[in-house]
Each structure stands twice: as structure tokens, then as C-alpha cells.
C-alpha positions in Angstrom: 0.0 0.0 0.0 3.0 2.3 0.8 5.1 1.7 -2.4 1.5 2.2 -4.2 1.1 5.3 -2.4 4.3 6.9 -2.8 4.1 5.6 -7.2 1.1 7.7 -7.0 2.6 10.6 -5.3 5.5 10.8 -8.2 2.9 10.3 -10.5 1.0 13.2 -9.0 3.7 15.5 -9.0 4.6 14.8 -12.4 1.6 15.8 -13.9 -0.1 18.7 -12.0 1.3 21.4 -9.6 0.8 20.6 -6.2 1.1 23.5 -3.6 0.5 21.6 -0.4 0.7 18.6 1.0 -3.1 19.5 2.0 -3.7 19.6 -1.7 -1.6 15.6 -1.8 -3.8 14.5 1.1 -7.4 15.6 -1.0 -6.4 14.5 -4.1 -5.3 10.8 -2.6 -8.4 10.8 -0.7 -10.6 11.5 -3.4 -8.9 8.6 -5.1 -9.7 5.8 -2.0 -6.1 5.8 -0.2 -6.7 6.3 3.9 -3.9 8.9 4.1 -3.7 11.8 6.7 -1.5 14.9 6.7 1.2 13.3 8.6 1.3 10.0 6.5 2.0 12.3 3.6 4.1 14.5 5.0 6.7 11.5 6.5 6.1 10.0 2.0 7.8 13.4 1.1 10.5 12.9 3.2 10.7 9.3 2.0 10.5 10.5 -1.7 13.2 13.5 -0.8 10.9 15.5 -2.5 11.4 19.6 -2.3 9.5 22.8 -3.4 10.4 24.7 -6.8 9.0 28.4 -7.8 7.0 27.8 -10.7 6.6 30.3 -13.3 3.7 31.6 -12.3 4.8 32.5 -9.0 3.5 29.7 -6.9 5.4 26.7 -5.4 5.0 22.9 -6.8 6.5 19.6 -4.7 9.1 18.1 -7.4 11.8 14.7 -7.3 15.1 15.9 -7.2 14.9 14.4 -10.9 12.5 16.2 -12.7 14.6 19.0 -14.2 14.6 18.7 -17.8 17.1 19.3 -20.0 16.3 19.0 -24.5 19.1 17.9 -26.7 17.5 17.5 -30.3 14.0 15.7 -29.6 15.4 13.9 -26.3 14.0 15.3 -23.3 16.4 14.3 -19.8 16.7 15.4 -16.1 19.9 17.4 -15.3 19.9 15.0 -12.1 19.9 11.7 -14.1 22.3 12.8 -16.6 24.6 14.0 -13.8 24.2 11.1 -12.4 25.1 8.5 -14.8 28.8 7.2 -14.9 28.6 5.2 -17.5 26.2 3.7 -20.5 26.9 -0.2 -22.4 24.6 -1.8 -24.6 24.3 -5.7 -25.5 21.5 -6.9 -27.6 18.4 -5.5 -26.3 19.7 -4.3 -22.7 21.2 -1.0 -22.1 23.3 -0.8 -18.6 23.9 2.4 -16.5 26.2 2.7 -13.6 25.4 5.6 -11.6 26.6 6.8 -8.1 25.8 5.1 -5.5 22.3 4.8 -4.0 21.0 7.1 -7.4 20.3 3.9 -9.9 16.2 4.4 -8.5 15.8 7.9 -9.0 17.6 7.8 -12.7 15.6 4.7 -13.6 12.2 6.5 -12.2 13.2 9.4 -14.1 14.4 7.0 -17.2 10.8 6.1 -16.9 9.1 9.2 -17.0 10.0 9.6 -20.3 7.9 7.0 -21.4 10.1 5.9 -24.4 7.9 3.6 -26.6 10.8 0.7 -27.3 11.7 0.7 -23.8 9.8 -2.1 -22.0 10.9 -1.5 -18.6 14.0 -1.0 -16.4 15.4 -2.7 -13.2 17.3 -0.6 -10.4 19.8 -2.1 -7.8 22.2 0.8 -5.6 24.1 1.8 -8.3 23.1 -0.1 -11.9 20.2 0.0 -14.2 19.4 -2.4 -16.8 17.2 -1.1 -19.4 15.0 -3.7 -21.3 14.3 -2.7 -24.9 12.3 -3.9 -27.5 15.5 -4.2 -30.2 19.0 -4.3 -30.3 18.4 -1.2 -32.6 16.2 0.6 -29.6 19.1 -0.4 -27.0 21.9 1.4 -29.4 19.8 4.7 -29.7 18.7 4.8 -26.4 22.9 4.0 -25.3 23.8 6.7 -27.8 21.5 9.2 -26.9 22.2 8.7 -23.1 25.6 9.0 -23.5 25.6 12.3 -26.1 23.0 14.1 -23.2 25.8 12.9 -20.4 28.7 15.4 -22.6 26.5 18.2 -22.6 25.5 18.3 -18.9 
């Protein structure tokens, strides 16, 4: 119930701007989870999620990897370029080393690009492996990953 909770937190904050964690509590009530202010407030600490200024002058809960960056038609997260240390391919998996303890937050942000030929990824502390749909898909993806990791 939890990890279902907190997915639908990210989820949340990924799609609308959310001021309060009043707001959170509402919103996940109206949709049937038994949540109260302080069950929410201990998921953001859980989540490490924090406050940006929005551009119309109001504040909105955000991951730590939600700050895009475009190269060419490829949107990323500063955080999980920054984050990656390397990229490999081999047929239709893609692996990323990343810092340690970071491999969830770039493959949650990975996800939230909702690349078509990716099928799904799989975080341990500090490596990803991306699931593809080709050995063609696993290439681009590598080569794309890598080309957003130089200009970061």
C-alpha cells in the first residue's frame, strides 16, 4: 500500500502542480487511499521531495529528478544525466552505472520519459538495466544517453 502510495505521489507531482501537502492528502483521498497529513508528510521525506517556484509565481513539490534538459527531440533530467557514470549496450539491454544509492531515481526518471521501445527497467544501488524492445532501440537509447551525459 505504501510503495503504491508513494508511485502515485511521483505520478502526481509529475503531472499537476501541487502547492500543499493539504492539496496531496485531497487529491489521494478523493482517489480511496486512507492517508492523513502526517502520513504524507513523512512519503515526502521518503520520496526527498522539495519545493520549486513555478513560473507563475507559486510553489509545486518536485523529485530531485524532474529537471529537464532537451538535446535535439530527447528530453532528460539534469539529475539523471549527472548522475550516470557510464552507459553499455548488448542486444536489447542497455546498462547504467550511476553513483551510489541514485540507480532508482535515474531509472524512475528514465521512466518518465515513457520511451515507446523501452519495455521497462530494473534498479539495484548503483546499476540500471534497461529492457528494450530491439537491439536497434538499446543502441539509440545508449547513444543518446551517452551524447546528453557530454553536454551536462
Amino acid at each position: 500500500m505504501k510503495s503504491d502510495r508513494q508511485t502515485r505521489i511521483l505520478e502526481l507531482i509529475s503531472t499537476q502542480d501541487i502547492e500543499t501537502q493539504e492539496a496531496l492528502t485531497q487529491i489521494l483521498k478523493n482517489e480511496g487511499f486512507k492517508v492523513t497529513q502526517a502520513t504524507i508528510s513523512r512519503d515526502l521525506r521518503d520520496l526527498k521531495l522539495s519545493k520549486e517556484l513555478t513560473p507563475t509565481g507559486t510553489y509545486r513539490y518536485v523529485a530531485a529528478a524532474q529537471r529537464p534538459v532537451r538535446t535535439g527531440n530527447v528530453k532528460i533530467h539534469n539529475a539523471m544525466a549527472d548522475s550516470i557514470l557510464s552507459v553499455a549496450y548488448s542486444m536489447n539491454n542497455v546498462v547504467l552505472k550511476t553513483y551510489p544509492g541514485l540507480a532508482g531515481a535515474v531509472a524512475t526518471s528514465l521512466d518518465s520519459l515513457h520511451i515507446e521501445t523501452v519495455l521497462g527497467c530494473v534498479a539495484g544501488d548503483d546499476t540500471i538495466i534497461v529492457i528494450t524492445e530491439s537491439t536497434e532501440a538499446s543502441a539509440d537509447i545508449a547513444a543518446k544517453i551517452k551524447e546528453l551525459m557530454k553536454s551536462v
